[in-house]
N, C-alpha and C positions, 0 to 999 in steps of 0.2 A: 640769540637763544633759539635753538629748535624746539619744535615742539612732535613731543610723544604722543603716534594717536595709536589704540589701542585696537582689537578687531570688534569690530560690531556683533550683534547678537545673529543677526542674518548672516555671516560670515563662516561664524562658529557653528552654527546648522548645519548648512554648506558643506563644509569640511565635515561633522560627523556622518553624514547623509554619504556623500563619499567613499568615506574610509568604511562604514557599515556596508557600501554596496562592493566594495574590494573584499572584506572577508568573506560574502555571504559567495561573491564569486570563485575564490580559492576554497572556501570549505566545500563547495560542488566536485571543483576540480578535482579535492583529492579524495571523497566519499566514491565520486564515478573511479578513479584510477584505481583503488583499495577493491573495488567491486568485481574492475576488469580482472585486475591482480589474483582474487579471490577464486574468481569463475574458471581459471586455468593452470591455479595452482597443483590439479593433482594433475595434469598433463605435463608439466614442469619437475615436479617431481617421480613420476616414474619415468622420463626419462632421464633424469637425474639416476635415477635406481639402476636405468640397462647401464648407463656410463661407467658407473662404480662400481658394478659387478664385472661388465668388461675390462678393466681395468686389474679388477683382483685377480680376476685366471689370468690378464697377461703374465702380472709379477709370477707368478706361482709357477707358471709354466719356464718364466727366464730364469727362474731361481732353480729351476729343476736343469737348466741345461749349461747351469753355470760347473767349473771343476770343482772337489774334485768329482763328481756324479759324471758332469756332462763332458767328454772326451771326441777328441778329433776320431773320425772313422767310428764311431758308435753313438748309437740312439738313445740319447738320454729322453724323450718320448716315443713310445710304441704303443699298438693294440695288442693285447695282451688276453689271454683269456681267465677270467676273477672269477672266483666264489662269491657269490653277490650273498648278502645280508639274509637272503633268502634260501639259501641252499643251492639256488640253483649256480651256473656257469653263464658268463657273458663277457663279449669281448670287450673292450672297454679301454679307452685311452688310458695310457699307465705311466707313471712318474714316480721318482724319491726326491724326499724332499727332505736332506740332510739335517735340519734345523728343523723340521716339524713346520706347523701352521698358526700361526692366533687365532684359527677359525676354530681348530681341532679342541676336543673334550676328551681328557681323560679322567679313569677312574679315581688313577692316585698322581701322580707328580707325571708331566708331560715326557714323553721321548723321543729321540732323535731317530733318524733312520728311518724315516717314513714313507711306507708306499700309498702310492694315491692311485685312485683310478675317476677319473670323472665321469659321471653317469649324469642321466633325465629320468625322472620317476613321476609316473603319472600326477599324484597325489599331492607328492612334496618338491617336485620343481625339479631346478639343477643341485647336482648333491656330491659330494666328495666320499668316496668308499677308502680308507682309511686303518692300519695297522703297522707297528713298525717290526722290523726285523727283529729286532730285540724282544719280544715277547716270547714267552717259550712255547707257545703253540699260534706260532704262526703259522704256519701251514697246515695247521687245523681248523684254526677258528675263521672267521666271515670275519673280513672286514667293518666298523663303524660306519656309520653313516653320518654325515654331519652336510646339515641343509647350506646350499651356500643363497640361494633364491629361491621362495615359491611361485613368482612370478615367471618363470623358462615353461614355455612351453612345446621346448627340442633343442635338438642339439643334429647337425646333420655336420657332412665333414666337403672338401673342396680338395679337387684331384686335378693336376696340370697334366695335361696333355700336350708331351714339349712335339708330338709329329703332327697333330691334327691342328698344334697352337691355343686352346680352347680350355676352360675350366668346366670341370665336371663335379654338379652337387649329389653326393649320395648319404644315402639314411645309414648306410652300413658301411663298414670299411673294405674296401675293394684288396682283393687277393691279383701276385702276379702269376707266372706261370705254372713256379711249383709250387703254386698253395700257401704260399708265403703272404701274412696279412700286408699291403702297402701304407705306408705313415702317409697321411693326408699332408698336405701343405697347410692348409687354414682349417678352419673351425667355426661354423655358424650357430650364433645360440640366437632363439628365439623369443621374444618375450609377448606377455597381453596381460593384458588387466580392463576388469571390467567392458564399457563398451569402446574403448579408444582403440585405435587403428593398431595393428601389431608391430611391432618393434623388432631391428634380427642385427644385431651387432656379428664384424668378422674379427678375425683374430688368427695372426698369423703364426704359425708354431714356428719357434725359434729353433735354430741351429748352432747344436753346441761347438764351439770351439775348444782347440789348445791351449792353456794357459789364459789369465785375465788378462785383457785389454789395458792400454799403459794410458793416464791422463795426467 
């Protein structure tokens, strides 16, 4: 016959003494990890912000270069000269965007056939200047405005130099010989918030093709 021995009361100590010094260990662990986590969360998230905004003007921009818009041997993005929201004229990267935006506000029921021009506005960031063809005073009225970031703090454009080999960044858009504005290759937006290091996502303007792509 065996005999059942049971645990002793110094035993049972032991083991609580223990198991209390394994959670007070991991409750450390994970107060310090939540803290770290905490301290650098809004650095994680605005750059979480440049990524998803660089990512919106990509699609926008390949949507814009897609058919029927975007055609072989023609610019479905150019500089363009706009009627800015303000009366005034400014050159201003220009696109349609056949299907409109989710970003875009209208007054009454959305519309197709939309032209865009992407601008930098001191105040309110990067912004999408906005009208479609179908308006009956389009060529009157200014563009909308609809903020895509207040966080951009520029927009500057990226110019190859296929003699010198070399990329060229400028504020403005560069004219060739006869005055003719040049379509930049890329597109650098800038970002900042508060006192973190500035942020400058690139972004390469897509080339329209012929017909879709077969997959």
């Amino acid at each position: 016959m065996t005999s059942r021995r049971g645990f002793t009361l110094l035993e049972i100590l032991l083991a609580l003494a223990i198991t209390a010094l394994v959670l007070v260990a991991l409750n450390t662990f994970v107060f310090s990890m939540g803290e770290l986590w905490g301290r650098n969360s809004e650095t994680r998230l605005f750059e979480l912000h440049v990524r998803n905004v660089t990512r919106f003007v990509e699609n926008e921009l390949r949507e814009a270069a897609l058919p029927p818009v975007g055609k072989a041997n023609k610019a479905a993005l150019s500089p363009q000269d706009v009627k800015t929201e303000m009366g005034t004229t400014e050159t201003l990267l220009t696109f349609q965007l056949p299907g409109g935006c989710r970003l875009l506000s209208w007054p009454d029921k959305p519309l197709p056939d939309v032209i865009c021009s992407l601008a930098y506005r001191e105040r309110l960031g990067l912004v999408l200047l906005y009208h479609s063809q179908l308006e009956k005073k389009f060529l009157q009225d200014p563009p909308r405005v609809a903020v895509v970031t207040p966080l951009c703090t520029g927009i500057s454009y990226d110019y190859y130099d296929p003699d010198f080999k070399h990329w060229k960044t400028s504020a403005t858009f560069d004219k060739d010989n006869n005055g003719q504005y040049k379509i930049p290759q890329r597109i650098r937006l800038k970002f900042g918030y508060a006192k973190m290091a500035p942020r400058e996502s690139v972004i390469l303007l897509p080339v329209a093709v012929e017909g879709l792509p077969l997959f």
